[in-house]
N, C-alpha and C positions, 0 to 999 in steps of 0.2 A: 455586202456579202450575202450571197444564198445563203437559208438553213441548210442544215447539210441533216440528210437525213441515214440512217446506216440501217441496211436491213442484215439481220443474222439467221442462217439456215444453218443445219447439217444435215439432213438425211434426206430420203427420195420421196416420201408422202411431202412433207415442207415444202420441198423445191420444186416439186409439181406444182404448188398450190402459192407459194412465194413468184413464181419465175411473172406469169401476168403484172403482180404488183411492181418488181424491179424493173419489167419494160414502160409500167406507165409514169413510174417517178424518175425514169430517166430523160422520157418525151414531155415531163416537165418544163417550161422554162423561169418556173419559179422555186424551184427545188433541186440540191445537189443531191445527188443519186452516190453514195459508195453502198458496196457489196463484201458481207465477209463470208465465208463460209467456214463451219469446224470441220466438215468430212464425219461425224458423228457416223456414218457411213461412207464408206471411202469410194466403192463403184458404182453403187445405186444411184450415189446422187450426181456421182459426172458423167452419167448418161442422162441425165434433165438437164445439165447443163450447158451439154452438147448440142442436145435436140433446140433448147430455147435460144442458143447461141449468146451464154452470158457466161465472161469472164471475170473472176472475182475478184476485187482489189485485194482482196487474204485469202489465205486458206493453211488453216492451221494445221489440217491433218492429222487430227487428234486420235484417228480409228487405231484398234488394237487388237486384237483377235481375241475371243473370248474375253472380251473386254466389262468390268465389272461397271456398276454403277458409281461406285464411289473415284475410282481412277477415270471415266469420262466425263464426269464432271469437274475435275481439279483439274484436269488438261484444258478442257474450254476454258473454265476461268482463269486460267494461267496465261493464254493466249491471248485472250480477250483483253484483259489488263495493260497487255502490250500495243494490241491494236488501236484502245482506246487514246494510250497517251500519244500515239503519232494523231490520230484522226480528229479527236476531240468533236463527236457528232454534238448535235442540240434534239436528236429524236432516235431512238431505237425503234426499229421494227422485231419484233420477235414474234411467229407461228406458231399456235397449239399448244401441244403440250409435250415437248422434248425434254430430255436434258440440255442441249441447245437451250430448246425455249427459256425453262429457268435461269440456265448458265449464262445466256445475252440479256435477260433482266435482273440479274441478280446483281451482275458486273457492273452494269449502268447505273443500276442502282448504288452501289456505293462511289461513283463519281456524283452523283447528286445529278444524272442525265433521263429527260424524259423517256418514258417508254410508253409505246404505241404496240397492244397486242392485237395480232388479227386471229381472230377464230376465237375473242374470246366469248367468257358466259358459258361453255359446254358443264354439266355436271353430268354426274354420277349419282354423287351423295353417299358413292362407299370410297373410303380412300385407299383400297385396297382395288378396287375395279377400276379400270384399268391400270395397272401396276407396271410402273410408277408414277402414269400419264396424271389420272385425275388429283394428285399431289403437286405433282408438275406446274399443272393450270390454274390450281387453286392461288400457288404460290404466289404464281406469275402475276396474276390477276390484283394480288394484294402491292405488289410493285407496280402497278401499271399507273399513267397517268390518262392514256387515250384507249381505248375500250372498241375495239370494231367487230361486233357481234354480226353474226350470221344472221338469226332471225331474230323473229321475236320472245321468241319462247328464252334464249341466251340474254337478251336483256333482262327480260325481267326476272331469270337469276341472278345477273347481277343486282340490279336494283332492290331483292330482296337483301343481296348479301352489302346493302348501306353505301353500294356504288353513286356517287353524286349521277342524275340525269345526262349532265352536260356534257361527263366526259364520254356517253355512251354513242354509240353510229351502228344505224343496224344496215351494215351494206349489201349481205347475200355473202354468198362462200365464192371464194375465188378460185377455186375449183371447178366451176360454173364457167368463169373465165375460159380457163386453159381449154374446157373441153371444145369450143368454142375454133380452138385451133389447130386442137389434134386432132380431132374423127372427123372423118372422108368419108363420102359413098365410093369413090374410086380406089382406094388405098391399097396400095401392096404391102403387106408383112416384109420386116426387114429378116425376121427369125425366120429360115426355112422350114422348120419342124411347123409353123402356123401355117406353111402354106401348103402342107400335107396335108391337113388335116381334111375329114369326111363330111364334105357339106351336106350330106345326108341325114346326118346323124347332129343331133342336140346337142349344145355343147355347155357343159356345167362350169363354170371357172371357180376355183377353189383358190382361195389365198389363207393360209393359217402363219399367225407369227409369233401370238400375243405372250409375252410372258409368263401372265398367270395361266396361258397356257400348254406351256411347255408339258413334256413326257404325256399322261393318260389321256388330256383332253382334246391333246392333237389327233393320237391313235384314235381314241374315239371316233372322230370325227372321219378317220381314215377309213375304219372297216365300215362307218355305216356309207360312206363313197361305193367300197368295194360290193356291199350288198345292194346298193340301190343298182350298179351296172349289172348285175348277175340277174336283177328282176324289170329292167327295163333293158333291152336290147338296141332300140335306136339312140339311145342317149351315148355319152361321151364327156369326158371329165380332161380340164386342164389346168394345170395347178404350177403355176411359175413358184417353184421352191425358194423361199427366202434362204440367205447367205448364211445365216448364224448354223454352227452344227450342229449344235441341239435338235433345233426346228430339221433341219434336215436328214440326221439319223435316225429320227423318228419317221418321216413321211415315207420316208428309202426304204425302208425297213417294210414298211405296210404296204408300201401300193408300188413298189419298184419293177415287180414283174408283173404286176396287175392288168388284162386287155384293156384297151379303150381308155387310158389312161396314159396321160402325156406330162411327164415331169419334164420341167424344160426347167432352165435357169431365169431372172428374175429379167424383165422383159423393159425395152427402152417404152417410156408414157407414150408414146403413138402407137406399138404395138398393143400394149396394156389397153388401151384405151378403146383401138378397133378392136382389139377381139371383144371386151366388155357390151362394145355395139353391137356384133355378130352373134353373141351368146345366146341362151334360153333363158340361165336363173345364173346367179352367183350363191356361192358358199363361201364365207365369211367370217375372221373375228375382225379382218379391217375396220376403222374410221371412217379414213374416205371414199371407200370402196359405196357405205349407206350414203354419200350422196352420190358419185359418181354415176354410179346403174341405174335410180331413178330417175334422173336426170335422160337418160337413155329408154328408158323404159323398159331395164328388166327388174325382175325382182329379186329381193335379195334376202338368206336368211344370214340372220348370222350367229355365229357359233360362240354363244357371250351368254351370260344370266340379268347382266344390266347394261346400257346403252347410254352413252352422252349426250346421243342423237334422236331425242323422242319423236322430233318433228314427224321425220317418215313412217315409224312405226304408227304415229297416231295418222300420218296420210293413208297408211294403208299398203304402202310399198316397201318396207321392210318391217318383218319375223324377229322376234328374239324366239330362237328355238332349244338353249342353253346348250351342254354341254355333256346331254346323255347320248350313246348311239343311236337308241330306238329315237329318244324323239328330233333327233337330226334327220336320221332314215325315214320316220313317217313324214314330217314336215315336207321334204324336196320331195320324195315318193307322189304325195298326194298334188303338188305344182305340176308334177311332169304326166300324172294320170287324169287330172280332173282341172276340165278346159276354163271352166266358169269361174273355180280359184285361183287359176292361172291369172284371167283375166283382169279379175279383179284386186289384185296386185301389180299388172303390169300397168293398166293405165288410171294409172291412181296418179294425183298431182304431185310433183318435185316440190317441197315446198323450202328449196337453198338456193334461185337465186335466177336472176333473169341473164348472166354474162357482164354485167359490168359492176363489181363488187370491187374489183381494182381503181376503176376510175371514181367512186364512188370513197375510197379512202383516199386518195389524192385530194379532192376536193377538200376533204375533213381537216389532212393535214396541213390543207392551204388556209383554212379556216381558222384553226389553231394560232397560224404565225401570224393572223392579223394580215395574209395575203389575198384574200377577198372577203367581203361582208357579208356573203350570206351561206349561214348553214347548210350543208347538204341536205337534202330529203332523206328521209328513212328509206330502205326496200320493203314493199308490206306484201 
């Protein structure tokens, strides 16, 4: 009998970043592939699903609308519980740091079933930054049995936090992966509002979601947008509006009738991904977004006080520019005026990952079951 391995997602960062791993442990022939999904978001993520064309053996559909913390996490774990005692895996996958993420290690964890986290090692060191992510990860991390850190900078947080060596695999971000299969030089926009837009004109991608910063720090972030278009004329800002209404009675409100500004709805990962290629700079509280654009070679600030992701900030290719107007407005003002900073942001090294971080954990977890004998290589 194969291991059977079960990976668990729910939302559209995850399953951007999940979808490479579920195709390379399904082109396993030493590993049984099952797929669950919670729907932790219900549309974002089955449009990755679509695109990567993976059907999931569950899908619990746990989304709720203004849904709290505490009720999407008893719904995953509720569901999970179920799933678990049909499937009975010998290995969890779980991503990041979701309430998925803790809710598929937390479940596993009380059937006494291994867990395999990818992305792990990220800190903070405030448990409040990223809220509720970096509690999430912490958690997760302390349930984990197999450890597949991104770089190295993630190991050796774990390793300070009394992680055994062994269970640790630094394979690259599987992010790296994906991009690998979404961005085209020839690509057409499936959104036709992308394919309006003014190739003349610079184009800024703004993504705001973050919890902690909802109501002030969004607006923030919104007029110093609106000032920086009033004082740069060839530039242009697009900002795929996240689902939750919070987040978006706030950006509507600010930049709804704003020129040069394109509110579109939340954009299928090919689209997302070519326009991130096409762009100038990104504007930011995202995660992934700090690797994704490096990777690409734009630069990125992002609109945060602390980061999980120091790698690029110490590459040189993403800004922590917090979470005042002014210094959101000086920060992208000064990228978009002064060539030399530009530059030296833009082609500064990716330091998450050469594209095979997915097969790079296969191996690991082939290694694990005693299905080949030799440990995979670190990514360095």
């Amino acid at each position: 009998m194969l291991p059977k391995v079960m990976t668990i997602f729910g939302t559209r960062p995850e399953a951007i970043k999940m979808a490479p791993l579920v195709k390379a442990l399904q082109a396993s022939p030493h590993l049984q592939a099952v797929t669950c999904v919670t729907a932790q978001h219900r549309e974002m993520l089955d449009q990755v699903l679509d695109l990567f064309a993976i059907t999931p053996d569950y899908d619990l559909d746990i989304m709720r609308q203004r849904q709290s913390l505490n009720g999407t996490l008893r719904r995953a774990l509720a569901g999970l519980e179920e799933v678990f005692e049909q499937e009975n895996p010998d290995l969890v996958l779980v991503h990041g740091d979701t309430l998925t993420t803790f809710a598929g290690a937390l479940a596993a964890f009380y059937r006494k079933t291994a867990v395999g986290h990818v992305e792990a090692g990220l800190r903070t060191f405030d448990k409040y930054l990223p809220y509720p992510e970096e509690i999430n990860r912490r958690l997760t991390g302390v349930l984990t049995d197999l450890h597949f850190a991104p770089t190295s900078v993630a190991r050796d947080h774990l390793l300070a936090e009394g992680v055994s060596p062994e269970s640790i695999f630094v394979t690259g971000n599987t992010v790296i992966d994906a991009l690998r299969t979404t961005v085209q030089d020839d690509y057409t926009f499936t959104c036709p509002q992308l394919r309006q837009l003014d190739p003349a004109l610079r184009t800024i991608v703004v993504t705001l979601h973050r919890r902690e910063n909802w109501g002030e720090p969004i607006a923030a972030a919104c007029r110093a947008i609106k000032r920086l278009l009033q004082e740069v004329p060839d530039a242009q800002a697009v900002f795929p509006v996240h689902l939750n209404p919070v987040v978006r009675e706030t950006v509507v409100a600010s930049l709804g009738e704003q020129e040069r500004v394109l509110l579109i709805e939340p954009l299928i990962a090919t689209d997302y991904h070519n326009l991130l290629a096409r762009s100038y700079l990104v504007l930011s509280d995202s995660g992934g977004v700090q690797e994704e654009a490096p990777s690409l070679g734009k630069p990125v600030l992002v609109v945060r006080t602390v980061t999980e992701r120091p790698e690029a900030v110490a590459a040189g290719t993403v800004r922590l520019v917090g979470i005042d107007e002014t210094d959101i407005y000086n920060a992208a003002f000064n990228l978009l005026t002064d060539q030399a900073a530009y530059q030296a942001m833009a082609q500064a090294k990716n330091p998450y990952g050469d594209g095979h971080a997915s097969e790079r954990i296969v191996k690991a977890i082939e290694y694990h079951f005693g299905l080949n004998s030799t440990r995979p290589e670190d990514y360095v």
